[in-house]
N, C-alpha and C positions, 0 to 999 in steps of 0.2 A: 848706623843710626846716629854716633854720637858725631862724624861727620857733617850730616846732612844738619842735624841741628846746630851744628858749630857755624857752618855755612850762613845758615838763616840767620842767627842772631848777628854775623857779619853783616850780613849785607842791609838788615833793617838798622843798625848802629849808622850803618855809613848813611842809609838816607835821611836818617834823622840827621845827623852831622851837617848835611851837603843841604839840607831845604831849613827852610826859614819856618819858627814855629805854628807861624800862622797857615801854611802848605804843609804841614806831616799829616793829616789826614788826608786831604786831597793826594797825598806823597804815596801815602799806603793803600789806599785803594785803587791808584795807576799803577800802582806795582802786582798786589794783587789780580789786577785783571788782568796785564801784561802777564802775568805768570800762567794763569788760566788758558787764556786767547794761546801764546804760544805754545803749551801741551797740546791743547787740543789740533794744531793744527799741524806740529810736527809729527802727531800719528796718524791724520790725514795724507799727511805727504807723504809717508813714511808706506801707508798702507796702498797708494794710488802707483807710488815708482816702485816697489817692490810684487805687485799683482803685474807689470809691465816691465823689467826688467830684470827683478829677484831681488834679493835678500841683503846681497851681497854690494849692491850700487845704493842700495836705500841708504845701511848702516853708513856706508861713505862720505851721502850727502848730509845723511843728520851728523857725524864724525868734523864734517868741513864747515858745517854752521856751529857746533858747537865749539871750535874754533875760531872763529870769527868773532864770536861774544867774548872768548879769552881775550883776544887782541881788542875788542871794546872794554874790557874791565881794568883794563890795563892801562890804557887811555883816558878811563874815567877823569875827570875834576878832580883834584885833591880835596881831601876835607876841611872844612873851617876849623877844627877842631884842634888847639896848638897845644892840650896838655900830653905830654909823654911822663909816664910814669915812669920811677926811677930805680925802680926793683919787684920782685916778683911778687913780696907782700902787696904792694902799694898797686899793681894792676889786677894781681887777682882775692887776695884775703881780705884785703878793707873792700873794695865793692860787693862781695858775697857778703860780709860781715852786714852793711850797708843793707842790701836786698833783705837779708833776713832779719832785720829793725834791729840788731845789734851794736855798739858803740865799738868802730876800730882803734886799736890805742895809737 
């Protein structure tokens, strides 16, 4: 779980980063649907090659695309975004601090 959330909040950071303020909605609803569209249909495909081949070639094929998007995330744009914090306070206690309407010193 704290993966999967760690993941998300990645990946909407970077599209916030990577689009222009005026496209973050438009940002997050093509990503949203993309998300949706592609479950739905890698358990289609999943469920169409594994009734016609088995179990075993299905897990391979979604295994070999889900690979593919590694090698596209990889690929990705770099982000606009050129602050690098400069300690551990500074990327993770002042933005919580921040979140939770607190003053970081």
């Amino acid at each position: 779980m704290f993966f999967s959330a760690t993941q998300d909040i990645a990946i909407d950071a970077y599209r916030a980063d990577v689009s222009l303020p005026s496209e973050r909605g438009l940002a997050a609803a093509a990503a949203n649907l993309g998300y949706r569209s592609a479950s739905w249909i890698a358990v289609a495909v999943a469920l169409v090659i594994a009734d016609h081949f088995g179990w075993r070639l299905a897990f391979l094929i979604l295994a070999a695309a889900m690979a593919l998007f590694a090698v596209a995330t990889v690929r990705a744009p770099a982000s606009h975004n050129t602050y690098q914090p400069r300690s551990l306070r500074e990327s993770v206690v002042a933005p919580l601090r921040e979140l939770l309407g607190t003053r970081a010193p």
